[in-house]
C-alpha positions as CSV (number, residue, x, y, z in Angstrom):
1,X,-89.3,42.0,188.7
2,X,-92.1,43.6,187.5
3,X,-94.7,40.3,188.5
4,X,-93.1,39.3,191.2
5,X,-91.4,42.6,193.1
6,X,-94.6,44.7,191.8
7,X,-93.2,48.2,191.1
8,X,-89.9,49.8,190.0
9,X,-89.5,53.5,190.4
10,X,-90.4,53.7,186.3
11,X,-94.3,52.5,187.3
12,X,-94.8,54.0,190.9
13,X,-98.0,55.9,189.7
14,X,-99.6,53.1,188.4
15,X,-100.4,50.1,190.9
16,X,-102.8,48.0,188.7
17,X,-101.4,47.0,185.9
18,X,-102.6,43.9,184.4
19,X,-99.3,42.1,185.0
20,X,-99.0,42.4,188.6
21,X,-102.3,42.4,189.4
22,X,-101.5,40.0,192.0
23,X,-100.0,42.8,194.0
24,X,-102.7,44.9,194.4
25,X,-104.9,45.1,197.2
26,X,-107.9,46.3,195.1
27,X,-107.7,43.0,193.0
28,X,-108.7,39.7,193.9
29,X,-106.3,37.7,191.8
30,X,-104.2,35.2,193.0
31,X,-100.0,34.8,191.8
32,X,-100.9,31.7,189.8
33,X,-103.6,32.7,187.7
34,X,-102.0,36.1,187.4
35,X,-98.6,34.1,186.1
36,X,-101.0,32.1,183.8
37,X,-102.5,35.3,182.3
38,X,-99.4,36.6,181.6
39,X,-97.9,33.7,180.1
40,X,-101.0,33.4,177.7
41,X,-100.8,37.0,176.9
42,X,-96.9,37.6,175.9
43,X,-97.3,34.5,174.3
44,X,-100.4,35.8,172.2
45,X,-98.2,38.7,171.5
46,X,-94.9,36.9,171.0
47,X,-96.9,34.9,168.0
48,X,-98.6,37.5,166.3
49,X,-95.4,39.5,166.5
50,X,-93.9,36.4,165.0
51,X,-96.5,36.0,162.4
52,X,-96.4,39.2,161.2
53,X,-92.3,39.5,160.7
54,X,-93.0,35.9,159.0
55,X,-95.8,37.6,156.5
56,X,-93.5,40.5,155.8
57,X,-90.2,38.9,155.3
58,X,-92.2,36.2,152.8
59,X,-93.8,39.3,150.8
60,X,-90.4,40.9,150.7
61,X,-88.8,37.8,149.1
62,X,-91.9,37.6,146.5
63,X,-91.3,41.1,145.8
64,X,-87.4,40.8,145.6
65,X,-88.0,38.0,142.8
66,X,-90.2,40.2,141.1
67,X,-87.5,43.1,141.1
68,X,-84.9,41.3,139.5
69,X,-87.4,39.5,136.9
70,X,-88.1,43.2,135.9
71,X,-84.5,44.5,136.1
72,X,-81.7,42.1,136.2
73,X,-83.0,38.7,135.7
74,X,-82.0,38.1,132.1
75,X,-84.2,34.6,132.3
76,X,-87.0,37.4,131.8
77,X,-88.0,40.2,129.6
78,X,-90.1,42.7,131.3
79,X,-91.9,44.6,128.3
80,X,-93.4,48.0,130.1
81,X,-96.5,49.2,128.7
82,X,-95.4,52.6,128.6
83,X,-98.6,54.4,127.0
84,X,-100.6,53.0,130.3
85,X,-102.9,55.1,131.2
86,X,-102.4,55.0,135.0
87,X,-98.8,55.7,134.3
88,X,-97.7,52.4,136.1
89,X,-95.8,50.6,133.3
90,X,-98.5,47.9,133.0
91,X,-98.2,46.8,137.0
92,X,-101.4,48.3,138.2
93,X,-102.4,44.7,138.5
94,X,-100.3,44.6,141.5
95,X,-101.3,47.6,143.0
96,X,-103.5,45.6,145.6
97,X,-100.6,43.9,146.6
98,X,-98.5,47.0,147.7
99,X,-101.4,48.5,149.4
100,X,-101.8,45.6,151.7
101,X,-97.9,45.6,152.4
102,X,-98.4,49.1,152.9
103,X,-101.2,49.0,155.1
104,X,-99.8,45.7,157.4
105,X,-96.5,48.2,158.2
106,X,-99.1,51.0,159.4
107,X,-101.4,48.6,161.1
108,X,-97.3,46.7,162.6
109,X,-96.5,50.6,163.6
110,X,-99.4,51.8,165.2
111,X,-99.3,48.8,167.5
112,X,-95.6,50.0,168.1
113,X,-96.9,53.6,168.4
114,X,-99.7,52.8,170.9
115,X,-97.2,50.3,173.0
116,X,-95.3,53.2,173.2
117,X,-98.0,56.0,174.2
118,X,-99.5,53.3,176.7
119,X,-95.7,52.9,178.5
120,X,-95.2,56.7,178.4
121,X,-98.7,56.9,180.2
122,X,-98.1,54.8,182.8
123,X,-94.6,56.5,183.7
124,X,-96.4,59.8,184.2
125,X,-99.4,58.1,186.2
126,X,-102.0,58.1,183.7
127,X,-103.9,55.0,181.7
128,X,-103.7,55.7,178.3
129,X,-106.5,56.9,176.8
130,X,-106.8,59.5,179.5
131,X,-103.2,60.6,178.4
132,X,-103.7,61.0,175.0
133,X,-107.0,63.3,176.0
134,X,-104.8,65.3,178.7
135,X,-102.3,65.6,175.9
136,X,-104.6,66.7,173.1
137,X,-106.8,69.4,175.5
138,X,-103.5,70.9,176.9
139,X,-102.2,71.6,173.2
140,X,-105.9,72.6,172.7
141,X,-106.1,74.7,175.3
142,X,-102.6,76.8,174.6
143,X,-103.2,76.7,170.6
144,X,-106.6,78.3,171.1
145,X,-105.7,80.1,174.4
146,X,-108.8,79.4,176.1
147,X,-109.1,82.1,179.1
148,X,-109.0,80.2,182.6
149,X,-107.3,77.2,180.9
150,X,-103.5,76.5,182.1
151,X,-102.0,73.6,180.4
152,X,-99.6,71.2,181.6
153,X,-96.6,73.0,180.2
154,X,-94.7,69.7,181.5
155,X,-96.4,67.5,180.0
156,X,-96.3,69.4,176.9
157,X,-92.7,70.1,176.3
158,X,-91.1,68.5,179.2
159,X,-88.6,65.3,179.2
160,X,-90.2,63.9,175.4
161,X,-87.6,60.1,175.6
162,X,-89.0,56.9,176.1
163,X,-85.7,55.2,175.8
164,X,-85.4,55.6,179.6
165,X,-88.4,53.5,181.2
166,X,-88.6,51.1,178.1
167,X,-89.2,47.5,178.8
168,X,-87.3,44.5,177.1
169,X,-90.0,43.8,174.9
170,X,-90.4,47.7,173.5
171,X,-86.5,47.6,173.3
172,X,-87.2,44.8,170.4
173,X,-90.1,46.9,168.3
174,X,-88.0,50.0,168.2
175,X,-84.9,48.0,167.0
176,X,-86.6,46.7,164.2
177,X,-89.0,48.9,163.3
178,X,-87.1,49.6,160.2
179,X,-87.5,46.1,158.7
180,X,-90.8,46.3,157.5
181,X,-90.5,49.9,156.3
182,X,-87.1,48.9,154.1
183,X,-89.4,45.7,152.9
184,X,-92.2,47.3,152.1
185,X,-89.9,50.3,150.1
186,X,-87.5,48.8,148.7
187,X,-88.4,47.2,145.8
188,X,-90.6,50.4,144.3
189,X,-87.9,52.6,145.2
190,X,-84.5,51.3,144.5
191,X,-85.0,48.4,141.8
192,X,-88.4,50.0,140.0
193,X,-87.2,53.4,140.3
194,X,-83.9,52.7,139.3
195,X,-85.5,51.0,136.2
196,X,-87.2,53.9,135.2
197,X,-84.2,55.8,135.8
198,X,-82.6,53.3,133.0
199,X,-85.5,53.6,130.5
200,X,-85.4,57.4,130.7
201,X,-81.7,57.3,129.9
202,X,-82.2,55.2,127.4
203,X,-85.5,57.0,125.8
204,X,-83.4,60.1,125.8
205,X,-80.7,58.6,123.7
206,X,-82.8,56.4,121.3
207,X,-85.3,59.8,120.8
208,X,-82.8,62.4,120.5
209,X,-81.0,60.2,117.3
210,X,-84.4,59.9,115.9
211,X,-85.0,63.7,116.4
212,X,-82.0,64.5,114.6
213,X,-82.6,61.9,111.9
214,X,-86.3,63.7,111.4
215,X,-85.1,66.8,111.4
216,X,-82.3,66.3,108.8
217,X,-85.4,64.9,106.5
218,X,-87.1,68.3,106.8
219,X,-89.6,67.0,109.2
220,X,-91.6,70.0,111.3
221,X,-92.5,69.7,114.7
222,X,-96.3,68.8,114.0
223,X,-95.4,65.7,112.4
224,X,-97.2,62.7,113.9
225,X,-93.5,60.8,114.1
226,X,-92.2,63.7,115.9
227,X,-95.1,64.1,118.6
228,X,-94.8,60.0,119.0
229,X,-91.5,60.4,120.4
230,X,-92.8,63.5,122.6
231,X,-95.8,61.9,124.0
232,X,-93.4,58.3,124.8
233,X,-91.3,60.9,126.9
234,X,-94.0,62.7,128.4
235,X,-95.0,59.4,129.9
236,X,-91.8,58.4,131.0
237,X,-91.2,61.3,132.8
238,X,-95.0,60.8,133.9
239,X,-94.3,57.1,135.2
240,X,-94.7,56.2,138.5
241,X,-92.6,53.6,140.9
242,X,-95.5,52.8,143.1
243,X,-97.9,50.1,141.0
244,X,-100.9,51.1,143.8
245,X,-100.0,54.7,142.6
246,X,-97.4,57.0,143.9
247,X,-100.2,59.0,145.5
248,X,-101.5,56.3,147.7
249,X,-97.9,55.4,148.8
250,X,-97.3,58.9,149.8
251,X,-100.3,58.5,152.2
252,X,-99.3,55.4,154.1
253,X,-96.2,56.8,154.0
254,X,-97.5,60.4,155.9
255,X,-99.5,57.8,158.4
256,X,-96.1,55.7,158.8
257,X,-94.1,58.7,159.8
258,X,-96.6,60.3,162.4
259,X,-96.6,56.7,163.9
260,X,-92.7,56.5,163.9
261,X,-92.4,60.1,166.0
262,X,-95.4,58.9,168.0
263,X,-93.1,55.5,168.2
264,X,-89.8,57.0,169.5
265,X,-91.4,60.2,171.0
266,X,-94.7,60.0,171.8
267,X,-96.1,62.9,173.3
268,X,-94.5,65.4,170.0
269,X,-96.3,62.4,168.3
270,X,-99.8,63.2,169.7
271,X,-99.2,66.6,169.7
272,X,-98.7,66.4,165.8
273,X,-101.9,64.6,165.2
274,X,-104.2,66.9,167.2
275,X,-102.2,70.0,165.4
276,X,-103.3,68.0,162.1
277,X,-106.6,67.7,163.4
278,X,-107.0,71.2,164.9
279,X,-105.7,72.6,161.5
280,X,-108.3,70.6,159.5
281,X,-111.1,71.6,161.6
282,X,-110.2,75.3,161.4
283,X,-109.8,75.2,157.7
284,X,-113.6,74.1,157.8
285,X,-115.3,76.7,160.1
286,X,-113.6,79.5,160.2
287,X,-114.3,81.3,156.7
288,X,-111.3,83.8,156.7
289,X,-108.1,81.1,156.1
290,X,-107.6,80.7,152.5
291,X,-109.1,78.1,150.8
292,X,-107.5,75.3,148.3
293,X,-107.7,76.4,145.0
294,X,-109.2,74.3,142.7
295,X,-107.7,73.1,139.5
């Protein structure tokens, strides 16, 4: 419909988009090449699309082997290295690993989030990078409440769904946006954490006998044997699930959830982001909010 019938009531404001070029008067492209573009096109997209599920669903299986060779495999014994220094049990080596999961979801949601701004764009007659600026300057505009400004209170907090004027192929990304976030999650957080959870019960057991055993010898606090057993809790409690670092995850993971609202809803979406980036830029020129402390 949208090739051959040109416009549905969902893209009346926009005429020339790429797809039905053929339809407009200001374009000199014929139906056939214009089919032929977009058969390349949404086949590019269908294959990278494919590739990329492929790439994730492989790394989740690695990472599923991995998970039960540290937990329940009992064809392996994982031995934690639990005075590491980086607090990762000894699986900092694989920390390059999760940050490149971590950053192919962002790089799989941002595509989602921008397919998403672009579509919400074109229902509300705008191409897309003008949107986001119209977007951004309104919020702008009523955060700072510039005199002889008037945003666009509509555009601001009017009608915020996309589920309405979705096509097919935006349908698909939102369903399963959720794969690569639960494959890229699930091992550090349900089989490493749960783990930890296991070794911390166990520590607490094991070091609370040997407490008592010290302390019915007349050992004091200060004794080496006693502060062995507090420092191996300390860096239990201290571990992390993460082996990139539980920081690092936590980024990605602030990036993946402004992409997700910008996904689903994607004007809040950019209004988030340029409230981030308002509030960042305030906190370095104007002198009076209150700094960080540092540590």
């Amino acid at each position: 419909a949208l090739l051959f019938g040109g416009q549905t009531a969902d893209y009346n404001a926009l005429v020339d988009r790429w797809s039905t070029a053929a339809r407009s008067a200001e374009w000199s492209v014929g139906v056939v090449p214009n089919v032929v573009f977009d058969v390349l096109a949404y086949t590019v997209e269908a294959v990278v699309i494919f590739f990329a599920f492929f790439y994730v669903l492989r790394l989740w299986k690695a990472l599923l082997i991995l998970g039960k060779a540290i937990t329940t495999d009992r064809r392996f014994t994982f031995d934690p290295w639990i005075q590491d220094r980086e607090n990762k049990l000894g699986l900092g080596s694989l920390g390059s690993v999760f940050t490149g999961f971590l950053l192919i979801v962002v790089l799989f949601l941002f595509y989602v989030a921008f397919h998403a701004i672009q579509l919400d764009a074109w229902h509300r007659g705008y191409l897309e990078f003008d949107y986001v600026r119209k977007v951004a300057s309104d919020y702008w505009a009523l955060a700072l409440s510039f005199r002889g400004q008037y945003p666009d209170w509509n555009l601001l907090f009017g009608d915020t769904r996309i589920t309405g004027y979705t096509d097919p192929g935006m349908r698909i990304l939102l369903a399963t946006i959720v794969i690569p976030i639960t494959a890229v999650v699930y091992v550090p957080l349900f089989m490493i954490k749960n783990y930890l959870g296991t070794l911390i019960d166990n520590e607490r057991n094991v070091g609370r006998a040997k407490l008592r055993e010290l302390q019915s010898q007349g050992v004091l606090d200060d004794d080496p044997r006693v502060k062995a057993i507090d420092a191996r809790w300390n860096k239990l409690q201290a571990a992390q699930v993460w082996p990139c670092g539980n920081a690092v995850a936590l980024r990605y993971f602030s990036y993946m959830s402004l992409l997700v609202l910008s996904a689903f809803l994607p004007r809040l979406g950019i209004l988030v982001c340029t409230g981030i980036v308002v509030a960042v830029f305030a906190r370095k020129v104007v002198p009076w909010l209150p700094a960080k402390e540092k540590k």
